[in-house]
N, C-alpha and C positions, 0 to 999 in steps of 0.2 A: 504494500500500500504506500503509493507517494504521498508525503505531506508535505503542504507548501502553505504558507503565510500571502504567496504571493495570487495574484485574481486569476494568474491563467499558467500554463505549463509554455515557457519560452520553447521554441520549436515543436510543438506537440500539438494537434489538434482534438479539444475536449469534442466527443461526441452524445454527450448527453451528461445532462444536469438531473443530478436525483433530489436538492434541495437539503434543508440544513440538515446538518447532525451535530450533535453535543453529548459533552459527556462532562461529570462533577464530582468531586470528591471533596468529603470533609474530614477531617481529622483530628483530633484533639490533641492539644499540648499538654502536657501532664505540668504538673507544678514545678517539680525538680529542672525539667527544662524552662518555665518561666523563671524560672529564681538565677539559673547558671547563665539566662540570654541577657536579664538584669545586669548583673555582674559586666557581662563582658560588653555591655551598655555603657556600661559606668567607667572600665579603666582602658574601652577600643578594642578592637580588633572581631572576629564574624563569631559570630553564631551555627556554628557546625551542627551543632540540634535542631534548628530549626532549619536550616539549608536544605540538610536532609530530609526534614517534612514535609518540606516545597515540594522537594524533588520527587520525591514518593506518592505526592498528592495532584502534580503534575502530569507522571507517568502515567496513575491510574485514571485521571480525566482523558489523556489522549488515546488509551487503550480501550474504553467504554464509546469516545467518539468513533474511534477507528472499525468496532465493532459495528455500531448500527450503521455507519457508510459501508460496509461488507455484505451485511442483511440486507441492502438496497440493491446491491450486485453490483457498486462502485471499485474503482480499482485506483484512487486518488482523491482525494480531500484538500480542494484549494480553498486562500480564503481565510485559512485558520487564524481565531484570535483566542488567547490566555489572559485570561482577568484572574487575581490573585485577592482575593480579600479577608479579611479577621471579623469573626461572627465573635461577640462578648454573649455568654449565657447566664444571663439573670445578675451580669457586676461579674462575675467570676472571672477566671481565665479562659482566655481566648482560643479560636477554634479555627481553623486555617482551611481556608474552602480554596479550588483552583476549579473554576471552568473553562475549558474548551468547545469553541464552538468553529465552525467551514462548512463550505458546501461541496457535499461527495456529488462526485461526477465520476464520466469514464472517458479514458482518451486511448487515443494511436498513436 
């Protein structure tokens, strides 16, 4: 499966539009990880626990999009956009959602 950010496949001719697909994940930060990304807030340098929850929560929206563009009988996903946002539950610690959304097509 192609994925592209970009509207069209440069040298390729898309032959059919299957229309959007998306895919979401959310994941919870545990405290220990809020407390140690505080920290590294506070004296510089990244948040490896939380990078990694990006990443993982990333991974599983492009795989859930890429999935329902396959159920359509797409064979590329142009288009693609990654929103990344923090859901707070009731004051508490925060929840780390990534959606993906493109539109599955098929080219030559």
């Amino acid at each position: 499966m192609l994925i592209t950010t970009t509207p069209n496949l440069e040298g390729k001719n898309i032959t059919r539009y299957h229309g959007l697909v998306s895919g979401e994940a959310i994941l919870g930060a545990n405290i220990f990880k809020d407390i140690f990304a505080s920290i590294t807030d506070i004296v510089g340098g990244r948040s490896g626990s939380y990078e990694r929850e990006l990443r993982q929560a990333k991974d599983i929206a492009i795989k859930e999009m890429t999935q329902q563009a396959e159920a359509h009988g797409a064979n590329a996903i142009v288009g693609v956009d990654l929103d990344y946002e923090t859901i707070s539950a009731g004051g508490r610690g925060g929840m780390l959602m990534v959606s993906a959304s493109g539109t599955a097509v098929n080219y030559e």
